[in-house]
C-alpha positions as CSV (number, residue, x, y, z in Angstrom):
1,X,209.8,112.1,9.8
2,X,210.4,113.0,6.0
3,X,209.9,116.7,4.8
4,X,209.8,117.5,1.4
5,X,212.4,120.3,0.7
6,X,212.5,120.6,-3.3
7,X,214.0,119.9,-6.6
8,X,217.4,119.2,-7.6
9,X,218.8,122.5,-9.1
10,X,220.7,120.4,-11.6
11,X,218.8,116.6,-12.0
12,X,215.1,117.6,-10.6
13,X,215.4,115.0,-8.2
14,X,213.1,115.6,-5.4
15,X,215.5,116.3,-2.3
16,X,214.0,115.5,1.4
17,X,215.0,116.6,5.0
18,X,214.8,113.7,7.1
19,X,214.6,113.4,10.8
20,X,216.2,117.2,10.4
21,X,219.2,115.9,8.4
22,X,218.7,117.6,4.8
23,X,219.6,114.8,2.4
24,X,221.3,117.4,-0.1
25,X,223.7,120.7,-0.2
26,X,222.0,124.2,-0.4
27,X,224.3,126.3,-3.0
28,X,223.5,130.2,-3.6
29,X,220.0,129.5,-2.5
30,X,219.5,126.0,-4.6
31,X,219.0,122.6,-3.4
32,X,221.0,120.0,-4.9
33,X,221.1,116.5,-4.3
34,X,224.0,114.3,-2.8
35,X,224.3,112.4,-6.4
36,X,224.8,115.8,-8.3
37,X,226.8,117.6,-6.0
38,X,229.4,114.5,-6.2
39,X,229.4,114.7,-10.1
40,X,230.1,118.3,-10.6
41,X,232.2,120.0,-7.9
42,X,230.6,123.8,-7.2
């Protein structure tokens, strides 16, 4: 099952939750993707 979580804080990737695994990092209430969050430590 894929679930449609939101935008990338940073890239405005869309960012998924699937099979209840969120395929990103929440930071201070934003969603980032794995690609960004590896960039740009926060």
């Amino acid at each position: 099952m894929k679930e449609y979580v939101g935008t990338c804080g940073q890239c405005g990737k869309a960012v998924y939750c699937c099979d209840g695994f969120l395929n990103g990092v929440v930071v201070d209430g934003k969603v980032f993707c794995f690609l960004c969050v590896e960039k740009e430590p926060t």
